[in-house]
C-alpha positions as CSV (number, residue, x, y, z in Angstrom):
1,X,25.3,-23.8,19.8
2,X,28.2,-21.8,18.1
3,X,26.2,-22.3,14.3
4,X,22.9,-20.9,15.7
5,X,24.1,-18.1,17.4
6,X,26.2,-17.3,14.2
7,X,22.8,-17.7,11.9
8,X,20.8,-15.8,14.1
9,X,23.0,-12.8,14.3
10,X,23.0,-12.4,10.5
11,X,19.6,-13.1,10.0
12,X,18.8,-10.1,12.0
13,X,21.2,-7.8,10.2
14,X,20.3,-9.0,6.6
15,X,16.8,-9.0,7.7
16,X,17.2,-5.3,9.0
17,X,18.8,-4.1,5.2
18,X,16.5,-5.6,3.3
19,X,13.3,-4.4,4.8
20,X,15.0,-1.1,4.9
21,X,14.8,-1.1,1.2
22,X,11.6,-2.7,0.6
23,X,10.3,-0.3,2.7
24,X,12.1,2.7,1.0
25,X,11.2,1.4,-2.3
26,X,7.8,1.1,-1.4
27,X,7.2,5.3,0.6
28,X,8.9,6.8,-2.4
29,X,6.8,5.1,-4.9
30,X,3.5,5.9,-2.9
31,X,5.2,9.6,-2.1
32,X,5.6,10.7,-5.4
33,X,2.4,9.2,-6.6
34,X,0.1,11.0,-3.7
35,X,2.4,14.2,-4.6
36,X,1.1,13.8,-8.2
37,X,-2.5,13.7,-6.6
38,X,-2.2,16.9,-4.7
39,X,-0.2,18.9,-7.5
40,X,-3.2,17.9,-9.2
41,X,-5.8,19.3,-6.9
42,X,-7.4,15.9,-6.5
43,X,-5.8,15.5,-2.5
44,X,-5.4,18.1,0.1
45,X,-1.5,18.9,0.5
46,X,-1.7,17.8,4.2
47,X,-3.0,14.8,3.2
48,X,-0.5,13.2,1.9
49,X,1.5,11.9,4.8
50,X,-1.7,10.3,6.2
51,X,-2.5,8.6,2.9
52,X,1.3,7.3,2.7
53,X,1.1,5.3,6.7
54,X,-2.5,4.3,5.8
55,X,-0.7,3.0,2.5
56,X,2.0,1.6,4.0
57,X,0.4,0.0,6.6
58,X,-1.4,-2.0,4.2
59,X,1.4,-3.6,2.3
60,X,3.3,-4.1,5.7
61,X,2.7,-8.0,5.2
62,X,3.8,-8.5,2.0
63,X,6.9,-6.5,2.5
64,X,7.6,-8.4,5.9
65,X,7.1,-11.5,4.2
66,X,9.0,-11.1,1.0
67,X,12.0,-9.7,3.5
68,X,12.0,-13.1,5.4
69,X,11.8,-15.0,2.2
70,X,14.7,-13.3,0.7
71,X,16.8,-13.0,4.0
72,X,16.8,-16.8,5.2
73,X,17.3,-17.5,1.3
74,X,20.7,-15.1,1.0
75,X,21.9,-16.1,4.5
76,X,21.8,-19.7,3.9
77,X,23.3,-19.2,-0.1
78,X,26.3,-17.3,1.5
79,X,26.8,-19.6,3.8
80,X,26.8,-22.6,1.1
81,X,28.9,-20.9,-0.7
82,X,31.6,-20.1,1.3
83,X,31.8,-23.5,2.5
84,X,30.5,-23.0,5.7
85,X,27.3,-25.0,5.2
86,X,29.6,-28.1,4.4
87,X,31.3,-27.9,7.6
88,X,28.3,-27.5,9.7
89,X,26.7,-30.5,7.9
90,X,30.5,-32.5,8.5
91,X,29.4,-31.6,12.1
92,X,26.4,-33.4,12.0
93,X,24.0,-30.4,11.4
94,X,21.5,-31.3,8.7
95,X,19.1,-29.8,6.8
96,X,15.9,-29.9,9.3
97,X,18.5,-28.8,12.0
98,X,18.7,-24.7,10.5
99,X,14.5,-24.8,10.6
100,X,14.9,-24.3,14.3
101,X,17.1,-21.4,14.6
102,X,15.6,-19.8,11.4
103,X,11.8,-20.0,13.0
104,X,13.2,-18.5,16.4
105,X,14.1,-15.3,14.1
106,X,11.3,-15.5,11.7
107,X,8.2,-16.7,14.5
108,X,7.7,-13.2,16.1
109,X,8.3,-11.5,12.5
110,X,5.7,-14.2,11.1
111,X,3.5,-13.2,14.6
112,X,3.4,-9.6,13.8
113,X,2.0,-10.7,9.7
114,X,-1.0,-12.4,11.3
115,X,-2.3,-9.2,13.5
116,X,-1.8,-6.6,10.5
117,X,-3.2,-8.8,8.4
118,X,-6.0,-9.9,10.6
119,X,-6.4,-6.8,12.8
120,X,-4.3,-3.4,12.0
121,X,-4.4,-3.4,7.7
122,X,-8.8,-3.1,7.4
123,X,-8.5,-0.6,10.4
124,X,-6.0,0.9,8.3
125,X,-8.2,0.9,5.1
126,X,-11.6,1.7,7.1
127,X,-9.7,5.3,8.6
128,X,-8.1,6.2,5.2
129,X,-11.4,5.8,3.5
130,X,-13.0,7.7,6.4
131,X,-10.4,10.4,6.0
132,X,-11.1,10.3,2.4
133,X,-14.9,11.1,2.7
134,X,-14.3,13.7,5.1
135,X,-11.5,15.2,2.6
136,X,-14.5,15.0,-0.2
137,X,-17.0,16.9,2.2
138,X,-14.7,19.7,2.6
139,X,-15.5,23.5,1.1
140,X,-14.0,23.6,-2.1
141,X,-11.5,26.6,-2.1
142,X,-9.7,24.5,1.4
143,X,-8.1,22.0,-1.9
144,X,-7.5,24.4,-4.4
145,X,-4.1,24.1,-5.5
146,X,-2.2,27.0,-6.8
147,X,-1.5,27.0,-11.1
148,X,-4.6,24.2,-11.2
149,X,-8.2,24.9,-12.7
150,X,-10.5,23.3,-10.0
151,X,-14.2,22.3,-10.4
152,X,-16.3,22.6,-7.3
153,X,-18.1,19.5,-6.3
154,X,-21.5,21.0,-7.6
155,X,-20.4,21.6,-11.3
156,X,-21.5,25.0,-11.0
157,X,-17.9,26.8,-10.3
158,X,-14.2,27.1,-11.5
159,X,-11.6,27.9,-9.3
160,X,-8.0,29.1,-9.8
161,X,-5.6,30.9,-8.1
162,X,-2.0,32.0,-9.0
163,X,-0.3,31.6,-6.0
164,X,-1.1,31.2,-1.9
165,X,-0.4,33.0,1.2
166,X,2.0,31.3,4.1
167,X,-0.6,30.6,6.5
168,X,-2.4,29.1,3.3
169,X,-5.5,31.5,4.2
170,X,-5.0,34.0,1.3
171,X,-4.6,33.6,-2.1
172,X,-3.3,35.9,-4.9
173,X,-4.5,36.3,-8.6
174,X,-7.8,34.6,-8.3
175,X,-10.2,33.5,-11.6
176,X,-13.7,32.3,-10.6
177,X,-16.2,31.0,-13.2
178,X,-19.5,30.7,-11.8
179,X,-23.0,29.5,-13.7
180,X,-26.2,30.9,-12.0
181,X,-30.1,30.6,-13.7
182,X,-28.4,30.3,-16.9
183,X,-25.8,33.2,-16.8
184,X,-22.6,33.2,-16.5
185,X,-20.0,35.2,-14.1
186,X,-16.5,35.7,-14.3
187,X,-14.8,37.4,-11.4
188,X,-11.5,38.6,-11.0
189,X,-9.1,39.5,-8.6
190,X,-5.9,40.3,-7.2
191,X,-6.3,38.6,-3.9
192,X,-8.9,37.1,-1.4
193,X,-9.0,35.1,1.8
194,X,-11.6,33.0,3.3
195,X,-14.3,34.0,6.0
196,X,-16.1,32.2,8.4
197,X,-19.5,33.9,9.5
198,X,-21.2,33.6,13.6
199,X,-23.5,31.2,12.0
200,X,-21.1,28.5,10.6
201,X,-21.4,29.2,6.8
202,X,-18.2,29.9,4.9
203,X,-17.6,32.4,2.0
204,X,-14.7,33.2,-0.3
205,X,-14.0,37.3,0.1
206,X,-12.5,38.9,-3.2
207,X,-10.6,42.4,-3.2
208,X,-10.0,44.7,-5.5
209,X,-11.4,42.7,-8.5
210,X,-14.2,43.1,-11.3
211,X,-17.0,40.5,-12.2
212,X,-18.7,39.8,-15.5
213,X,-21.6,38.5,-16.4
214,X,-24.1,37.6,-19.1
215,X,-25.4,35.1,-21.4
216,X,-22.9,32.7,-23.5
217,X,-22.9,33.9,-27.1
218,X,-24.9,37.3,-26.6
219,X,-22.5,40.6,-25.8
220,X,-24.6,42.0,-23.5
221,X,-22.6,41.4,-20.6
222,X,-22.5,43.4,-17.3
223,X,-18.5,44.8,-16.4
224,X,-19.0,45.0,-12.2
225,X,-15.8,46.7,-10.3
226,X,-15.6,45.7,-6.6
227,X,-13.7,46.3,-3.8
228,X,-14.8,43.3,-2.0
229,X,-17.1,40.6,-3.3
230,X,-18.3,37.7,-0.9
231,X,-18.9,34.3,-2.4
232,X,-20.8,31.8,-0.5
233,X,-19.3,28.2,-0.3
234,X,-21.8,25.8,-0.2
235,X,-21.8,22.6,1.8
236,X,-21.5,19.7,0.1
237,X,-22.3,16.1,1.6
238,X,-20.8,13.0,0.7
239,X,-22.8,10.1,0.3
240,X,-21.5,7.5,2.2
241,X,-21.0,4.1,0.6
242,X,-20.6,0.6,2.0
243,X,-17.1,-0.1,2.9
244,X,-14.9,-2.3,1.1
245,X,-14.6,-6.0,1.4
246,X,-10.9,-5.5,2.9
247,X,-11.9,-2.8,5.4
248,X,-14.6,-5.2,7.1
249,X,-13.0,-6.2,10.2
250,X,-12.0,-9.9,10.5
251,X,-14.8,-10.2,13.3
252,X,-17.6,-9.4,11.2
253,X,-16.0,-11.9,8.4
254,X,-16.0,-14.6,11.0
255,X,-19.7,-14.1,12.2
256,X,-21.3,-13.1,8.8
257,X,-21.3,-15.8,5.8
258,X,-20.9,-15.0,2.1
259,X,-18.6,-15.7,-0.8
260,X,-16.8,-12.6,-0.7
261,X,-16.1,-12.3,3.4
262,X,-15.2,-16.1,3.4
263,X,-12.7,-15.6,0.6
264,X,-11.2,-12.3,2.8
265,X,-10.9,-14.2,5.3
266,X,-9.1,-16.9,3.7
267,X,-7.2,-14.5,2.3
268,X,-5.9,-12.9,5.6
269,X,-5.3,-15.8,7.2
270,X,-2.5,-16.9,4.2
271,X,-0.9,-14.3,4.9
272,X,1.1,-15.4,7.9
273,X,0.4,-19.0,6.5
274,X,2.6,-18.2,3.4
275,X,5.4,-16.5,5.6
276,X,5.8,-19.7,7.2
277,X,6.1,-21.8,3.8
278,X,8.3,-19.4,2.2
279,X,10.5,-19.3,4.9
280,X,10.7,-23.5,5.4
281,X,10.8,-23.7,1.4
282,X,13.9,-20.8,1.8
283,X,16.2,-23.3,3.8
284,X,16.9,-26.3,1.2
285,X,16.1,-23.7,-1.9
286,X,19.4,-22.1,-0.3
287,X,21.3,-25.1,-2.0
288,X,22.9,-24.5,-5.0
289,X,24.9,-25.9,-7.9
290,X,28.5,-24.0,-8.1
291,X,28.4,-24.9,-11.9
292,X,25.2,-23.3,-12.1
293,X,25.9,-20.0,-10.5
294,X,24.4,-18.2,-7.3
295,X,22.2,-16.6,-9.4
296,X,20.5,-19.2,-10.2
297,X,18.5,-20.4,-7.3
298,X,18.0,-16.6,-7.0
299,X,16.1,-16.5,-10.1
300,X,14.2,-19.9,-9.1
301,X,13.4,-18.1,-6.1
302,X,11.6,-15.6,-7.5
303,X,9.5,-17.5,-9.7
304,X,8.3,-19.3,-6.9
305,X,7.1,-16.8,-5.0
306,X,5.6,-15.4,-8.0
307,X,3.5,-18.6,-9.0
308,X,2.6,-18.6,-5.2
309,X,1.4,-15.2,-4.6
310,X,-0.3,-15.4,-8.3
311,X,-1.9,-19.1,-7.3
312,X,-3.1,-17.8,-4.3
313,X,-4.8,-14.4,-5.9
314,X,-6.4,-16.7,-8.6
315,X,-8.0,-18.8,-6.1
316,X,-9.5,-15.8,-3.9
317,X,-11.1,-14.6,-6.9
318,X,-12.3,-17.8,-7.7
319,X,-13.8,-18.1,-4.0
320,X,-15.6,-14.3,-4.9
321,X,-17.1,-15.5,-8.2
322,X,-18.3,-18.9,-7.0
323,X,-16.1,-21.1,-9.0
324,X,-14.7,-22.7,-6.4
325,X,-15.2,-22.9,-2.5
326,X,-13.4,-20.2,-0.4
327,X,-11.2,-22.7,1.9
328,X,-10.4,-25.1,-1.1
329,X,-9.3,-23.0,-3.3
330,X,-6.6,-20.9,-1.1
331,X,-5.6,-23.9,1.1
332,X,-5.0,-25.9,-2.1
333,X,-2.7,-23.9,-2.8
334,X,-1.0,-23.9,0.5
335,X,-0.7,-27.5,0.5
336,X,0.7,-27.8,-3.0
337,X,3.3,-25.0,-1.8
338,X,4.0,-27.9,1.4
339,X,4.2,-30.4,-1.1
340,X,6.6,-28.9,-3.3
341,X,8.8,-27.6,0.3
342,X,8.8,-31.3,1.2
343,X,10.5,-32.6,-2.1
344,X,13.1,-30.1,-1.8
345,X,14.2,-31.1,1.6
346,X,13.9,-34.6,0.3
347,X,16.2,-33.7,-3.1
348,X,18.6,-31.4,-0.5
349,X,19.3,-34.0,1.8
350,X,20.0,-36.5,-1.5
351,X,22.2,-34.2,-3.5
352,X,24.0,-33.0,0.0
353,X,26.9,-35.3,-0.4
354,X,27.2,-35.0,-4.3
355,X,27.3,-31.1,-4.0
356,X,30.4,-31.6,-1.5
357,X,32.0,-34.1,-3.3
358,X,32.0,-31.2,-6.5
359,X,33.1,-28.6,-4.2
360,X,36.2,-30.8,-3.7
């Protein structure tokens, strides 16, 4: 048919523009914040890009589904107002008649929800925590970042360093503040690089730099000059914790029992279930009032998916806490969204003819 070929063709192309920016929106905002992290001296510089997929990977559902929400809902609204929906519907196409050729477009899209949600997204978050433990474990001059006072992960040393080398092995202009049996060291030094020994332990060598130590608030204190001073990093070992509720693979959710891994899975398993009941509410929502203005339904819209995606947080942390049971409270919520689709389909296919009589 010459209307669903028509549909489907834009559908694709607004699709494609909107996730583009969604997905645009959404890197720059994790970019600059994970740059923030590692100017800081809190994440390793080559970190960052793995953070940002892990990151994005994670809100790939959301953003899929908010894309096919706001496509189907401007695709249809264009078409309404430029008259074309009156012609199609002159032709005999209804309402129901666009759910067809709008779930051809949005099935596979809606398909590809279900597996992150279910399967890629707590891989996703079980590797960047991973990554993130490792990055914890690491010797403490491999994340210190030039211009930034760093702690080590003992307590017992301050690092800084003015500036790095290229090859990120040398540094320039270092400060160290160390605390041993009481006394305190200051070292000094123009540059340094690290070493690794035969038998696996690392150490920070100092040139051409001076060291002083003694007791806070005594002037005793001992002026050392070197000409290379070797500091020992110790090892540090990060105690691993139990992974987060969204990390546990859907599997285990599925064989284990428990408030919190019933309501994650209820959880995952809206995700492609609220795809498809934004997209089937997104067809007669399309309808507007010319009086009214297209922004208008727009704004409607939004607050639905708003109360939706709010009503459906609410009720997963009422399944954590108890309040409710897991499957009530998020499927409730599903079936008043169904509910609610159902009128407007009802009201759409009521007002049809007035809305064409006004157009007149």
């Amino acid at each position: 048919m010459i209307y669903r070929r028509a549909l489907i063709h834009e559908l694709i192309v607004t699709m494609s523009a909107v996730f583009t920016v969604l997905l645009a929106i959404t890197a720059v905002t994790q970019w600059v914040r994970y740059l923030g992290q590692a100017a800081a001296g809190v994440l390793a510089p080559e970190a960052v890009m793995a953070f940002l997929g892990f990151g994005t990977i994670g809100v790939l559902p959301v953003l899929l589904t908010v894309t096919l929400f706001t496509s189907v809902l401007l695709t249809l609204a264009r078409m309404v107002h430029d008259n074309e929906m009156v012609v199609w519907q002159t032709a005999g196409v209804g309402i129901t008649t666009w759910i067809r050729p709008v779930m051809a477009v949005s099935g596979p899209i809606i398909l590809f929800i279900a597996i992150i949600s279910l399967i890629i997204a707590p891989w996703a978050l079980r590797k960047s925590a991973e990554y993130r433990q490792q990055l914890e474990s690491r010797e403490d001059i491999s994340v210190i970042a030039p211009g930034v006072f760093k702690e080590s992960k003992q307590s017992d040393r301050v690092y800084f360093v003015e500036s790095l080398g290229t090859d990120h092995a040398k540094v320039k202009n270092i400060f160290v503040r160390s605390e041993q049996n009481g006394r305190f060291g200051i070292m000094v030094a123009k540059q340094g690089s690290q070493l690794l020994a035969s038998n696996g332990d690392r150490f920070i060598a100092l040139d051409n730099g001076r060291r002083y130590e003694g007791l806070a608030g005594q002037a005793d204190y001992r002026i050392m000059q070197f000409q290379r001073y070797m500091v020992r990093v110790e090892p540090y070992e990060v105690k691993l914790g139990a992974p987060s509720m969204n990390a546990v693979p859907t599997a285990d959710l599925v064989r284990e029992s428990g408030r919190d891994k019933s309501a994650e899975l209820q959880w995952r398993l809206s995700m492609p279930v609220s795809a498809v009941l934004l997209v089937l509410l997104a067809i007669p929502l399309s309808a507007f009032n010319p009086r009214s203005g297209r922004a208008f339904h727009l704004i409607a819209a939004l607050l639905i998916y708003m109360i939706y995606n709010n009503m459906l947080s609410i009720a997963q942390a009422w399944g954590q806490s108890g309040k409710v049971a897991p499957w009530a409270g998020v499927w409730s919520v599903h079936l008043i969204m169904l509910v609610l689709t159902t009128i407007f389909y009802y009201r759409r296919q009521t007002v049809a003819p007035l809305l064409h009589w006004m157009r007149k």
